[in-house]
TIKOL-625846 format. One record per residue (C-alpha): residue in one letter; x, y, z. Coordinates in steps of 0.5 Angstrom, whole numbers, plus 500, padded with zeros to 3 digits. Layout:
+------+------+-------+-----+
: rest : east : north :  up :
+------+------+-------+-----+
:    a :    X :     Y :   Z :
...
+------+------+-------+-----+
***
This chain:
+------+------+-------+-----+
: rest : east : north :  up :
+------+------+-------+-----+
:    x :  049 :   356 : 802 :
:    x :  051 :   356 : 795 :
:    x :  051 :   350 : 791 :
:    x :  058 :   348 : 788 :
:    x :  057 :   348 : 781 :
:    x :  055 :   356 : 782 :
:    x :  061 :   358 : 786 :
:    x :  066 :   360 : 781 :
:    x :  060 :   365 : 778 :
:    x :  058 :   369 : 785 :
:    x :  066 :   369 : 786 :
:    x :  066 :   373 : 780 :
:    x :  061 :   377 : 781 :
:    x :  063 :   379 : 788 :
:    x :  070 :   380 : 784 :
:    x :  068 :   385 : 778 :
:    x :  062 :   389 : 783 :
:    x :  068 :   390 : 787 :
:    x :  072 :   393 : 781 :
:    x :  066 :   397 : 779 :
:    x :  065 :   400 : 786 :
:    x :  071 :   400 : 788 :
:    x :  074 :   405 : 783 :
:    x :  070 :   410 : 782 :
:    x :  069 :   410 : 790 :
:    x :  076 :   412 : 791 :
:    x :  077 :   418 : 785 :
:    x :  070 :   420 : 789 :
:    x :  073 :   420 : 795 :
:    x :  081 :   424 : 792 :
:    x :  077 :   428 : 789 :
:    x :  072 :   431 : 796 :
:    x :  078 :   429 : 802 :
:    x :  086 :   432 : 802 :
:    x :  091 :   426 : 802 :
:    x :  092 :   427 : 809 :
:    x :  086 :   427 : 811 :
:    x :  085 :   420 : 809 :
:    x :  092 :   417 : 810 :
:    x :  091 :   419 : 817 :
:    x :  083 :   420 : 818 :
:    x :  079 :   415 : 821 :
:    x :  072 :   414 : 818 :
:    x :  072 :   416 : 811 :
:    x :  066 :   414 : 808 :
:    x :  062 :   418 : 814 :
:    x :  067 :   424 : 813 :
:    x :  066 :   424 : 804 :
:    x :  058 :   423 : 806 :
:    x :  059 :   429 : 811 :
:    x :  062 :   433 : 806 :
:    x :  058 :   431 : 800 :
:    x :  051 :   431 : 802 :
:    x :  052 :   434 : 809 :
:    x :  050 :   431 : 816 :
:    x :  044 :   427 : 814 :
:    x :  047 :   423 : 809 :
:    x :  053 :   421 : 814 :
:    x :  047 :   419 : 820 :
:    x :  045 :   415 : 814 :
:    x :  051 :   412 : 811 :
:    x :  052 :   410 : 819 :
:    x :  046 :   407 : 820 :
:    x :  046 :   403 : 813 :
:    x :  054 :   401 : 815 :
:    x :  052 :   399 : 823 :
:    x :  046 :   395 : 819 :
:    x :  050 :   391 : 815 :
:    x :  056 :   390 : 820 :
:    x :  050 :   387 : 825 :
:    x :  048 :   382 : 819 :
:    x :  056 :   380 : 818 :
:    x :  055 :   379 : 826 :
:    x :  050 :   375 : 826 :
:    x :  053 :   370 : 821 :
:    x :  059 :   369 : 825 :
:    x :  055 :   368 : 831 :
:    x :  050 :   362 : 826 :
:    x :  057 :   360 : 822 :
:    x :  062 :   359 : 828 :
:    x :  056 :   356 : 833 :
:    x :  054 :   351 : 827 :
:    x :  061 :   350 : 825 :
:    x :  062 :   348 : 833 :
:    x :  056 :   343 : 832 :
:    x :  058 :   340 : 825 :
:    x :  066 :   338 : 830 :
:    x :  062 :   336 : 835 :
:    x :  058 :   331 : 831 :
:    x :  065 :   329 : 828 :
:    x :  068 :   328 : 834 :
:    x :  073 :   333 : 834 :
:    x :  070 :   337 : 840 :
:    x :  067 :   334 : 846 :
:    x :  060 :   333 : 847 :
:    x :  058 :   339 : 853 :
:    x :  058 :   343 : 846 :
:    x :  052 :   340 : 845 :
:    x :  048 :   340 : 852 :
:    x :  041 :   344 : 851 :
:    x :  038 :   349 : 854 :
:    x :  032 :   346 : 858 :
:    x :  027 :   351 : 855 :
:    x :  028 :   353 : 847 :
:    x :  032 :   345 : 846 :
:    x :  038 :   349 : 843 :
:    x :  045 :   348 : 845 :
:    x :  048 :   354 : 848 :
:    x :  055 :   353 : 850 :
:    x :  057 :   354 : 843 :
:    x :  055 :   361 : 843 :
:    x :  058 :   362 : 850 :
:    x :  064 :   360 : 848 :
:    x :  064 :   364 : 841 :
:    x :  062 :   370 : 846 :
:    x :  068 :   368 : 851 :
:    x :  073 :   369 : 845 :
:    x :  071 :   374 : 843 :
:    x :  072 :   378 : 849 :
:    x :  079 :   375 : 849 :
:    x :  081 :   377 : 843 :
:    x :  078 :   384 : 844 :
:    x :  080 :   384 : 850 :
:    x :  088 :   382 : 849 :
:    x :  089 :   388 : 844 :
:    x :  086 :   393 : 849 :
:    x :  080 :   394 : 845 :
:    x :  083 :   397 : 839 :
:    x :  080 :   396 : 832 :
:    x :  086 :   398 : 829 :
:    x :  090 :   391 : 832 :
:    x :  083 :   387 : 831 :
:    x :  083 :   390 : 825 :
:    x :  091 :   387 : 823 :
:    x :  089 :   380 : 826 :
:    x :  083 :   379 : 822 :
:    x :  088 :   381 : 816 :
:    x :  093 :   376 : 818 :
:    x :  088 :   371 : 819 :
:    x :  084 :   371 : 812 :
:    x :  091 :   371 : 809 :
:    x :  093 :   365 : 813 :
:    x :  088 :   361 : 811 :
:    x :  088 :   363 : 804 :
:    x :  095 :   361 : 804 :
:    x :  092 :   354 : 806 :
:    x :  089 :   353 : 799 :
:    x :  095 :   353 : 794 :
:    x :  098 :   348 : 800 :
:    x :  094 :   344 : 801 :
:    x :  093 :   344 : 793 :
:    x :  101 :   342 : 792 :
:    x :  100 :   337 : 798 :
:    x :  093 :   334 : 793 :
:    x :  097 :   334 : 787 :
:    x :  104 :   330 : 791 :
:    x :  101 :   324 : 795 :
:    x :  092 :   325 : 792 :
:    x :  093 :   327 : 785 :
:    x :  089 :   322 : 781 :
:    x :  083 :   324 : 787 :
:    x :  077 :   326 : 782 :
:    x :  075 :   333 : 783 :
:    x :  072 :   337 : 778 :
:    x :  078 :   342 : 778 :
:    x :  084 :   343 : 777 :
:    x :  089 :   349 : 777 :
:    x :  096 :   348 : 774 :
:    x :  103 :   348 : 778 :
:    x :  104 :   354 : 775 :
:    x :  098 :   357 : 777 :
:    x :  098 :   354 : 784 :
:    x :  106 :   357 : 786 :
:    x :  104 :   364 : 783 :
:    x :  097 :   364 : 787 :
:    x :  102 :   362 : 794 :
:    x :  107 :   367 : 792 :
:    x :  102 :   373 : 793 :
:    x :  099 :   370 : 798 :
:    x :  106 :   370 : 802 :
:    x :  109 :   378 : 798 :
:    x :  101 :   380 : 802 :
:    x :  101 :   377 : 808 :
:    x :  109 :   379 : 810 :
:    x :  106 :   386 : 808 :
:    x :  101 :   385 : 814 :
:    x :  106 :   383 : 818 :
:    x :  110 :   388 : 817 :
:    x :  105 :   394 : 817 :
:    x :  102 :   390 : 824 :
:    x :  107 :   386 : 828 :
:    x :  104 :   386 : 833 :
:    x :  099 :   382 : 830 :
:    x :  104 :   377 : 830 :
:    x :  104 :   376 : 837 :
:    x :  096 :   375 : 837 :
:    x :  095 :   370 : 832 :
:    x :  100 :   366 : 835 :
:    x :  098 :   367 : 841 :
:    x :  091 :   365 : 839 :
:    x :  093 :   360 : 833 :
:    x :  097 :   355 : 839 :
:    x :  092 :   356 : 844 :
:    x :  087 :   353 : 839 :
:    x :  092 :   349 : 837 :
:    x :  092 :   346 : 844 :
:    x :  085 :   345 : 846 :
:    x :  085 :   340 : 840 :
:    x :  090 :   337 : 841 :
:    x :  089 :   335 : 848 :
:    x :  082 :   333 : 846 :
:    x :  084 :   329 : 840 :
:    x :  089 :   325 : 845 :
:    x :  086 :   325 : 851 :
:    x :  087 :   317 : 851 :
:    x :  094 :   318 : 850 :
:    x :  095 :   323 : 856 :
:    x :  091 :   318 : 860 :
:    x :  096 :   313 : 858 :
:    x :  102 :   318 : 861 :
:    x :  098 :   320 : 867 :
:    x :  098 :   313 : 869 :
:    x :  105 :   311 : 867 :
:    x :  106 :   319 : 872 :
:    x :  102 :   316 : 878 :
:    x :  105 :   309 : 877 :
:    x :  112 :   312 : 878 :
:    x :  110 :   317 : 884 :
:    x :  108 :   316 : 890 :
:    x :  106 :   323 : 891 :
:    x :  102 :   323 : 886 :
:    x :  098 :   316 : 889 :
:    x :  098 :   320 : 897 :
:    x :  097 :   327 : 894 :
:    x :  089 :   329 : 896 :
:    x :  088 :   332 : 889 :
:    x :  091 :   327 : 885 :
:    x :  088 :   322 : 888 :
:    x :  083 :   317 : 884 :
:    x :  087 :   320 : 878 :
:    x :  088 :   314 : 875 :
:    x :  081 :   310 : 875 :
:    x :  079 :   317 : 872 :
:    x :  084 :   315 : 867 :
:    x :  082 :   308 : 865 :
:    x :  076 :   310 : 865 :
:    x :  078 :   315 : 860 :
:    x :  081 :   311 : 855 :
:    x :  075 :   305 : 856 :
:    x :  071 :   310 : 853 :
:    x :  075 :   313 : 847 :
:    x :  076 :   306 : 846 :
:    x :  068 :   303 : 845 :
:    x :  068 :   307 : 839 :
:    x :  069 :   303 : 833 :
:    x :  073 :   306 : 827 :
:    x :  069 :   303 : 820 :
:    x :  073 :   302 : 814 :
:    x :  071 :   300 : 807 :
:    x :  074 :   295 : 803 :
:    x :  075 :   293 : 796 :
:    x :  079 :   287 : 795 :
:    x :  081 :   281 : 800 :
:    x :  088 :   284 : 799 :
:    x :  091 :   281 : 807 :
:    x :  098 :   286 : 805 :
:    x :  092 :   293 : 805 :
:    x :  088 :   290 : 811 :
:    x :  094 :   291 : 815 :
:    x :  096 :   297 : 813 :
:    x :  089 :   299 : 814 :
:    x :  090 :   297 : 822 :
:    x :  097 :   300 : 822 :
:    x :  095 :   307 : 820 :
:    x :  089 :   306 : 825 :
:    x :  092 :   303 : 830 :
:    x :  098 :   310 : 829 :
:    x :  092 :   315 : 828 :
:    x :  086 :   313 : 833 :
:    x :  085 :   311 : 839 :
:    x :  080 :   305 : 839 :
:    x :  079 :   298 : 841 :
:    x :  075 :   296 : 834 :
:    x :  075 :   296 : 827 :
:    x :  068 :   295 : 822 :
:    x :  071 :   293 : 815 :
:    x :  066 :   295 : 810 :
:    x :  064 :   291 : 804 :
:    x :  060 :   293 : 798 :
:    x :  057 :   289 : 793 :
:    x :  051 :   287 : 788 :
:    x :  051 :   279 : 787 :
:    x :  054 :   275 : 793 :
:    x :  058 :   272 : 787 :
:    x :  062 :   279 : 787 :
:    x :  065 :   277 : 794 :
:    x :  072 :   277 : 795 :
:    x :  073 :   270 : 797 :
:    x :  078 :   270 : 801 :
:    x :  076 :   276 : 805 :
:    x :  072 :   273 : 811 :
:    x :  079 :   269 : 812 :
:    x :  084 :   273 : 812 :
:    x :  079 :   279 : 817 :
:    x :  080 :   272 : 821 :
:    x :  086 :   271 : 821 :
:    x :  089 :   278 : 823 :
:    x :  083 :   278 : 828 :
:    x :  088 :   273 : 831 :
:    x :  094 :   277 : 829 :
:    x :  092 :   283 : 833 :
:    x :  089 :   281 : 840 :
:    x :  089 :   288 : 842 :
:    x :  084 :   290 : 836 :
:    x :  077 :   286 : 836 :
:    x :  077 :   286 : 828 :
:    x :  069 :   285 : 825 :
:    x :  067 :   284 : 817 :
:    x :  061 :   287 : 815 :
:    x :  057 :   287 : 808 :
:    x :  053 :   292 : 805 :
:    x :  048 :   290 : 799 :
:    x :  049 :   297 : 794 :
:    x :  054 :   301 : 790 :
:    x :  059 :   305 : 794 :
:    x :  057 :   312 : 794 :
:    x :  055 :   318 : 798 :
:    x :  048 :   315 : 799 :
:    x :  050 :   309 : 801 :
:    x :  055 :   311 : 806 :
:    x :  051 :   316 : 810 :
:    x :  046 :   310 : 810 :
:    x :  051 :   306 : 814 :
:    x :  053 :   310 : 817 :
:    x :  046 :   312 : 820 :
:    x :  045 :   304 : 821 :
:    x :  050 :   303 : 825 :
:    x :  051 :   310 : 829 :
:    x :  057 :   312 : 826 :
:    x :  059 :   318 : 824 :
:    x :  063 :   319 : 817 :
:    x :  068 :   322 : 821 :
:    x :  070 :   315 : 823 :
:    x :  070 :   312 : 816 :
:    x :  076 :   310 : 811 :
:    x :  077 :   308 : 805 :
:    x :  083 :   308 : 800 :
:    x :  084 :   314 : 796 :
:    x :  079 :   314 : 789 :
:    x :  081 :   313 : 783 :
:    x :  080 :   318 : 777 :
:    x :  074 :   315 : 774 :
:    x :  070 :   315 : 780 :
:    x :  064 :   318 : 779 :
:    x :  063 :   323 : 787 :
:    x :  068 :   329 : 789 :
:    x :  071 :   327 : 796 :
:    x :  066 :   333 : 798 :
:    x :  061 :   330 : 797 :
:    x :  061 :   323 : 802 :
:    x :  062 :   329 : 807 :
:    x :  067 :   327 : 812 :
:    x :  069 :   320 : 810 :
:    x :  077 :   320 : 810 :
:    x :  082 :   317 : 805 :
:    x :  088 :   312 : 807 :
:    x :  093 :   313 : 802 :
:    x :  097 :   306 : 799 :
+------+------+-------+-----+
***
């Protein structure tokens, strides 16, 4: 784990190793090797060894490049599972990713579903290196072009949301324009590569999004079996729609907790409206923070009250948390009350606010 503040110098240090390295590399390898075998060779660097130093320098350069690559695997496999563990705690995926095993205590459906990927992705490019290789390529670049839109995104709709950084219009277009120019280069070398990623990119795509809604598909499968009496009589469909109920009774029981500053009643309704739109739950926590009892916004026990009234669909309760509102904070009431941060709000910071939104790990902004 790299701490934050020392990430801009292990990027430049990875940056200028990779120049200094890099360019000698190749004049070593111009210099040993004909053009045509290495525009059309596979295994350069084996190759050079070969020629440079003989058999044993390649069986070395082989063994140190398959050490390496089964390091790089290991990190993938410890990245992806800890990254699907991080989801499921979060409530993206669901809770099976976290079944253990009866002997070690370790989850294990993670590791098998990156296992299972693997192999489909393997196997849908008829386990050619070439094609993984074009897909991986698109892939990074992908999601390198993510970082200067989501920047225009932040400057549009969270532009005073303090951060430490910031990088100029300018810079932030010039950034996006490369990354496209390098990715519709990719493309073109690889079309192929398209078809994967999409493929892959939408069955990902789906699988979230079926498990984030599962409410409302519950919702259209009752309405489906309703409407049919095929569905009510067929075997297979039968009882579908006490298992739909119990679906959305379940996704509702969670509640969503949000943090409030003022007793402003016109912010307190936007605040249920967007949840209402966005999540699917039966019960909202507001949140206030305060040092003195004095600083407790007078009006707001009344006017959670009065929208209680207003939204009968949506059980609507006050909570008040004695400290300043930060990180530490937050995750401590999140604990006490056992909600994840991921289910947390609270309106968009102001510039002076002393944390990074990074820094509340997970809490999620509601923009006025």
């Amino acid at each position: 784990m790299v701490a934050p503040e020392k990430y801009s110098a292990v990027i430049s240090t990875l940056i200028y190793s990779v120049i200094i390295l890099n360019g000698p590399l190749m004049l070593l390898v111009y210099a040993n090797l004909p053009s045509d075998r290495i525009l059309f060779g596979t295994n350069i660097l084996s190759i050079l060894a070969q020629e440079v130093g003989g058999r044993w320098l390649r069986l070395l350069l082989v063994i140190d490049a398959m050490t390496v690559l089964c390091g790089g695997m290991a990190t993938g496999i410890f990245t992806a599972c800890n990254l699907m563990r991080t989801l499921t705690n979060d409530g993206v995926l669901p809770k099976i990713f976290l079944r253990p095993m009866p002997l070690t205590g370790q989850p294990f459906i993670a590791p098998l579903f990156f296992l299972f990927a693997c192999l489909a992705m393997y196997s849908t490019s008829r386990f050619k290196l070439s094609t993984i290789s074009a897909v991986f390529s698109v892939t990074v670049l992908s999601v390198l072009l993510l970082y200067p839109l989501s920047n225009i995104l932040l400057k549009f709709n969270r532009d005073r949301l303090p951060r430490k950084f910031r990088a100029s219009l300018s810079v932030t277009l010039l950034a996006l324009v490369a990354t496209v120019t390098v990715l519709a280069g990719n493309l073109v070398l690889s079309p192929v590569a398209i078809g994967l990623f999409a493929s892959y990119f939408v069955f990902i795509l789906a699988g979230l999004f079926i498990v984030k809604s599962q409410a409302k598909i519950a919702r259209v499968v009752i309405w489906l079996y309703g409407q049919s009496e095929f569905f009510r009589n067929f075997k297979l469909t039968r009882g579908l729609d006490a298992l739909c109920v119990k679906i959305i009774k379940s996704t509702r029981r969670h509640p969503i907790c949000v943090w409030v500053k003022g007793d402003d009643i016109y912010h307190l309704v936007e605040y249920i409206l967007y949840i209402r739109r966005n999540e699917p739950t039966g019960r909202i926590i507001f949140l206030h923070a305060y040092q003195d009892v004095e600083d407790i916004p007078s009006e707001l026990g009344p006017n959670v009250k009065i929208l209680d009234e207003a939204f009968p669909a949506i059980t609507l309760d006050l909570t008040f948390v004695q400290g300043t509102f930060g990180p530490e904070l937050v995750a401590a009431a999140g604990k006490k009350m056992n909600v994840p941060r991921s289910r947390m709000f609270a309106s968009c910071f102001g510039a002076n606010h002393p944390h990074s939104l990074a820094e509340y790990r997970g809490l999620r902004l509601i923009h006025h």
